[in-house]
N, C-alpha and C positions, 0 to 999 in steps of 0.2 A: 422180477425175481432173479432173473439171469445176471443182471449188475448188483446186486447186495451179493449174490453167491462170490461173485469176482471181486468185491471190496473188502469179503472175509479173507478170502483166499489169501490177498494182496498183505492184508494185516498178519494175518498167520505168518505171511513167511518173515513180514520186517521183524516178527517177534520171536517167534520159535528155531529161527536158524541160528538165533545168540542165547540160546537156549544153556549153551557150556559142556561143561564133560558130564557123560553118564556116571554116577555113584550108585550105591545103596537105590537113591533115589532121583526121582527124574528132577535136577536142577534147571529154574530156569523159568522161561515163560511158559504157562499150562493157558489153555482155556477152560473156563469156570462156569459151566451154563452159556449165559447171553455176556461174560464180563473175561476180563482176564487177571491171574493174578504172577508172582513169581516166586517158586520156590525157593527154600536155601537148599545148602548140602544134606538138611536133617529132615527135610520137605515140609516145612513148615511156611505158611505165609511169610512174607515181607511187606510188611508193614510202614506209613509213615516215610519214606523212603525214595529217592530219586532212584531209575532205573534205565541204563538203555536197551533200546533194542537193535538188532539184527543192523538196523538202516544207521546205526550211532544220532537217533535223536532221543530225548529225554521223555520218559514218562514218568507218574506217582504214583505211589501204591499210597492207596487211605489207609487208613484206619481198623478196616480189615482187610485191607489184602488188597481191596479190586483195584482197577488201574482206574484213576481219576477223568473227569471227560468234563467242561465245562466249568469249571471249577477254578478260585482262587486259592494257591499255595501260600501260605508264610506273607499273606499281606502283599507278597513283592511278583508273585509269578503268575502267569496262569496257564491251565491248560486249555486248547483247544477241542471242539468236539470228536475229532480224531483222537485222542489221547493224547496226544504233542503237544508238549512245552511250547508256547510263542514264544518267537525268536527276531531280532532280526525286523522287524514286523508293526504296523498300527495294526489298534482294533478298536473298534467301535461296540465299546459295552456300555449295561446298564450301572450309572455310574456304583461306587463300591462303598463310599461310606456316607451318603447322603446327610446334609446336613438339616436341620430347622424348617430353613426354608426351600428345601431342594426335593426334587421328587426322585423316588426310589427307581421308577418307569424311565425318566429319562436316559438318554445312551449321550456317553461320552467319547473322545478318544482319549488312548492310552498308546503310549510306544515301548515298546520291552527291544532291549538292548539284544547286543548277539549273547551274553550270558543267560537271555531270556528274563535277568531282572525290567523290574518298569526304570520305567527314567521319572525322576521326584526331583521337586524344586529349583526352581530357576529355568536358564538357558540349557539349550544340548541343541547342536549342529548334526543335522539329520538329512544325509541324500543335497548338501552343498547349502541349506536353507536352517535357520536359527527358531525353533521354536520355544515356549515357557509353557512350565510345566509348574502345579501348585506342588503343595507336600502332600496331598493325594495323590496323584501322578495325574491327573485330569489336565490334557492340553487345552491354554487358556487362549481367548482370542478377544480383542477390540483393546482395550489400555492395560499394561501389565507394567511389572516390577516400578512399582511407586508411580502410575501415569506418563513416565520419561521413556517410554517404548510403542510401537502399534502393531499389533496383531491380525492379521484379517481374520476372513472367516474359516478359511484354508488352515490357519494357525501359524501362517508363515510370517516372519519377523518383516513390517514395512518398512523403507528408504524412500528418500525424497517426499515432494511432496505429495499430502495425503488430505483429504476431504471429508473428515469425520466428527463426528458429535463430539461435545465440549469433555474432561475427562471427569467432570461433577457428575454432568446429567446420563453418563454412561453408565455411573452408579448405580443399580438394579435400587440401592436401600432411598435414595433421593429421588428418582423417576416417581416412586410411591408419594412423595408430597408436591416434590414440582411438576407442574405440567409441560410438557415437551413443546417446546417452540422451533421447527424446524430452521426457522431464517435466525432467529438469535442464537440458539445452542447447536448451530453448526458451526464449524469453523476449518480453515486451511492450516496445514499445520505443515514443519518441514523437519523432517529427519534423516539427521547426517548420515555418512555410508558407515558407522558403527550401528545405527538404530536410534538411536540416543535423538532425541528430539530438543529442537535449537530453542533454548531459555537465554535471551539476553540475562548481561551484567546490566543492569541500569541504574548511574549515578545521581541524574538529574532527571524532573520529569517521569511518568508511568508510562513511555514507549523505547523505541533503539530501530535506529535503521542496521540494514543487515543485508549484504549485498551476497546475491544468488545470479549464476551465469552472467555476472557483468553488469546487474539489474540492479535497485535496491528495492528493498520490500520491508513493512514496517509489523514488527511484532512487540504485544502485550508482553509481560515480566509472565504471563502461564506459556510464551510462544503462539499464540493463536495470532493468524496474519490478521492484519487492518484493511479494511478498504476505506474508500471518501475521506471527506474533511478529519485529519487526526492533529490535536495542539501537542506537542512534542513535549512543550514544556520545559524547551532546554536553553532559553530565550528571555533576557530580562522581561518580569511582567511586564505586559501591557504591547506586547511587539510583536503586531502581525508575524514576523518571520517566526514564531515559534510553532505555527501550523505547515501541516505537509498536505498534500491532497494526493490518494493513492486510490489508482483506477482501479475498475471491476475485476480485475487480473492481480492485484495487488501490486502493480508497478509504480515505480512512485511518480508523479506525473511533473513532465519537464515540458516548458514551451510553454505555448499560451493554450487555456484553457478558460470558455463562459459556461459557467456554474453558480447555484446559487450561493453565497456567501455560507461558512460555516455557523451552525448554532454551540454556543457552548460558554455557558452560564458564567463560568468562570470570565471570560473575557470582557473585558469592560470599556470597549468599544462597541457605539450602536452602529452595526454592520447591516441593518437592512434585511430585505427578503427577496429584491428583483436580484435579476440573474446579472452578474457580471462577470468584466473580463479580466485573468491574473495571467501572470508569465512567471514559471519555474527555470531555476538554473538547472543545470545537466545533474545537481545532486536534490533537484526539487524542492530546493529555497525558495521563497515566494520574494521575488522584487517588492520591493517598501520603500515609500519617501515619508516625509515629515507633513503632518498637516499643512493643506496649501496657503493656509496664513504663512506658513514659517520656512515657503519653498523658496530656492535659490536658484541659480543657473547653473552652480554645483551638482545640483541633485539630477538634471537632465540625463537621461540612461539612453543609449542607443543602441538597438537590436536590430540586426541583421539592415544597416545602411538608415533605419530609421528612427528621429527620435521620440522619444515617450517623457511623461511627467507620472511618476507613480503619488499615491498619496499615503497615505496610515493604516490605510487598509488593504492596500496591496492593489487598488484598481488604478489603470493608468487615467488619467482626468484627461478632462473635455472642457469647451469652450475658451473665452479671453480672460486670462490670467496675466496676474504682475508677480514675476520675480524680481526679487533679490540677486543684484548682480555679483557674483563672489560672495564673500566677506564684510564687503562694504555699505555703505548705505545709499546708492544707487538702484535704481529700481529701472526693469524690462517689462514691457507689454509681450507676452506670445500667446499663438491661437491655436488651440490642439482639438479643431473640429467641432464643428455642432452636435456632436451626439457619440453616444460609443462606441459607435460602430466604426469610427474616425481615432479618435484620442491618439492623435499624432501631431506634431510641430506642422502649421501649414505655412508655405511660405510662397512668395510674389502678391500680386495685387490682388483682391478681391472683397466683395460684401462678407462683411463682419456681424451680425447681431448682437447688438451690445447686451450687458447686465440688465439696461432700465428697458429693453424690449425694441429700442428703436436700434434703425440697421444703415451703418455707416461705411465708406471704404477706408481700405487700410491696405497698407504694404509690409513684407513681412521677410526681409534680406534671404537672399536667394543662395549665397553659397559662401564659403567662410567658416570661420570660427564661429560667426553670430549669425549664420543663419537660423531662419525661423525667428529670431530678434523684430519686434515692430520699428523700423527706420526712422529714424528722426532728420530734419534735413530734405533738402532739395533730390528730390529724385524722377526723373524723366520730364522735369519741369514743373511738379506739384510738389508743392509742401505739407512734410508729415510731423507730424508728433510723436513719438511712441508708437509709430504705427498706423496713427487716424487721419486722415485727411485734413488740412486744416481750410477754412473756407470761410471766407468772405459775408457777413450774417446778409439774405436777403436785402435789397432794397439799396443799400451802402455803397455797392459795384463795387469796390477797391475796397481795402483794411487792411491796417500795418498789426503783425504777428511777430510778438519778441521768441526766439530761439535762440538760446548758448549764446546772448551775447548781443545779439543780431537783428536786425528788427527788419522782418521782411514783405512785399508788398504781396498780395492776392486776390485773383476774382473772386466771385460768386463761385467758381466751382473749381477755384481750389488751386489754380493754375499761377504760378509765378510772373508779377511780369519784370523781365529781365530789360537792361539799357533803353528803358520807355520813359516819357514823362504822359501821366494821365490826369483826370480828377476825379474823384469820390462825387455820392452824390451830393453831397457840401458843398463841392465847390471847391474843394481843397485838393492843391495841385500836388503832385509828390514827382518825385524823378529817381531813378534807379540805377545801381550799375548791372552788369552784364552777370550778375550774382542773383540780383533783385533783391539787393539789401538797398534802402531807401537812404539816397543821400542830401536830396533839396527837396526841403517842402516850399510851396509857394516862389520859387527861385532862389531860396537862402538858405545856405547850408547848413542843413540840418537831419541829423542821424532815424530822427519821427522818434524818439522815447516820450515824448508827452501825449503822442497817437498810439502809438502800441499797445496792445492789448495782450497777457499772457494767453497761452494756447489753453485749447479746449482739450482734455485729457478724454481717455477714453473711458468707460464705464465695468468696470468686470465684473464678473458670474460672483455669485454669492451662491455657496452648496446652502 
């Protein structure tokens, strides 16, 4: 009881000390029973009517006289249960003119300006932070003015990026027919430091890269970020490079990366389902070659000291392969690993696994312009072809082997014999120079081209 007597008190004086001059009659604030009201000079209520008191804040006199308490003024004001005009100030009311679908119980906020008006429609900057307001005055929060802005739940205008539901499914009126998919109707969104939420221009293709802190990141025509396999679409049909692959982060993914191949209907390449390997440029272009029928020595790409063969679908190949030398119609044996775990140029001596399954040796030039190249020619004393060893068939001991021109002698395993004379198992004597190109058969000078035999090529991988 001791604190209402002291809350009267308090009230009495903010009102009764601007009470004004004595007349006729007592001008001014009176108390009225439990209410208050203010006379004129003729002492009649005051009515309908803004009034200060003593403290210079604003009260209303209703309709008859008493001062208003709780209450909405003229649609735009309200008073507080004190009798004070809100000023300056949020408040948290039952919202004011409910609509259809809105409950009368529910509480809103509201901000009333230092006139003590509400703040209605749009933006208004409040305490350094940007809030939207409907033309109710009800501060609004999650997607506002036309879906191009984000609001939290605070009601403060969002920047940067933001992690929120798509701006269909945030629709109260769509939520009622679609069902809410967390993992598909959520999405990352990014908004500039006006608010304004990033909507690519897009020409070509339904994406746009859009480079954030240095990074690029790939957004739809509504803005909403992409992650994994995206086809850009800005790429003549039919060409790998028109896919981007953007990580869990939305980064667009550069370097090499084993992932499964993308799905996507439109593309009319059979891409498969096993997980393979791709390499992105620093702006997450997918390396691409020509199908390996139609591969050259041209298209050989080399990454960080290493080289690669990509093919049509962006993976770099594997196994014994025949390029196309240049331009020309010349053709190269190279061996880019048994497997993909390899798919690299291997080069010097070693077993090869051919196409038809059997497993031959082969040499594969060591440094140069043509490394990685299968060697044709005399090397460490064995004769190659394209790379394959060329050898003497079982039983024979010796065989003359025509190369570029040249028709050169060899054993069973393969080995040159240089300024020798031997025999075959025929009986057939051959003599050599210091080359081991064959100069006398039988003691008569003779180059062996009626002995020669074309070389044995090697056999390659068939995808």
């Amino acid at each position: 009881m001791r604190k209402k007597r002291l809350a009267v008190c308090v009230l009495t004086a903010a009102l009764a000390v601007g009470a004004g001059s004595l007349t006729a009659y007592a001008q001014g604030w009176q108390q009225s029973g439990n209410t208050w009201v203010y006379l004129d000079s003729n002492g009649n209520r005051v009515t309908n009517s803004w009034m200060k008191g003593a403290d210079n804040l604003w009260r209303y006199l209703d309709s008859q006289g008493n001062m208003a308490a709780g209450v909405w003024v003229d649609d735009e004001y309200y008073i507080e249960s004190n009798g004070i005009m809100a000023s300056d100030k949020w408040l948290k009311l039952p919202r004011r003119n409910p609509g259809w679908n809105e409950s009368e119980s529910e509480t809103v906020w509201y901000y009333f300006s230092g006139s003590g008006r509400m703040v209605t429609d749009g933006w208004s900057k409040i305490n350094g932070q940007y809030y939207y307001f409907d033309s109710e005055g009800v501060m609004q929060t999650g997607w506002v003015d036309d879906d191009m802005y984000y609001t939290g739940e605070d009601g403060a205008m969002r920047t940067g990026w933001q992690f929120v539901t798509d701006p269909d499914v945030d629709d109260g009126d769509w939520t009622e027919v679609i069902p809410y998919d967390e993992e598909e109707d959520q999405h990352w969104y990014y908004f500039l430091s006006s608010g304004k939420k990033y909507t690519p221009e897009i020409s070509n293709g339904d994406y746009k890269l859009y480079k954030i802190g240095g990074v690029y990141y790939c957004f739809d025509e509504d803005g909403a970020m992409q992650t994994g396999w995206i086809n850009m679409g800005d790429e003549p049909d039919g060409s790998f490079k028109n896919f981007r692959y953007f990580q869990e982060s939305g980064a667009v993914q550069t370097g090499w990366l084993s992932t499964t191949p993308p799905e996507d209907d439109d593309f009319d390449m059979d891409l498969g389902w096993d997980v393979e390997w791709y390499y992105f440029s620093n702006t997450g272009v997918p390396e691409v070659g020509p199908a390996i029928e139609d591969a050259s020595t041209s298209d050989l790409v080399k990454i960080n000291g290493i080289t690669y063969l990509f093919n049509e679908k962006g993976n770099p190949v594997y196994g014994l392969r025949r390029l196309q030398i240049g331009s020309g119609g010349e053709y190269a044996c190279y061996f880019f690993g048994a497997d993909k775990a390899t798919s690299s140029i291997v080069k010097g001596k070693g077993t090869v696994e051919e196409g038809d399954g059997t497993k031959s040796e082969f040499y594969f030039t060591e440094t140069g312009s043509k490394a990685g190249r299968g060697y044709t020619g005399v090397k460490n004393n064995y004769l190659y072809y394209m790379g394959k060893l060329q050898e003497a068939e079982n039983g024979t001991r010796y065989e003359a082997i025509a190369i570029d021109g040249k028709n050169y002698l060899v054993n069973t395993s393969g080995k040159v014999v240089k300024s020798g004379t031997v025999k075959d198992s025929s009986g057939t004597k051959y003599k050599t120079n210091s080359s081991g190109v064959i100069t006398e058969i039988d003691e008569e000078s003779n180059n062996g081209d009626d002995f020669a035999r074309e070389p044995e090529e090697p056999v390659y991988w068939d995808d």
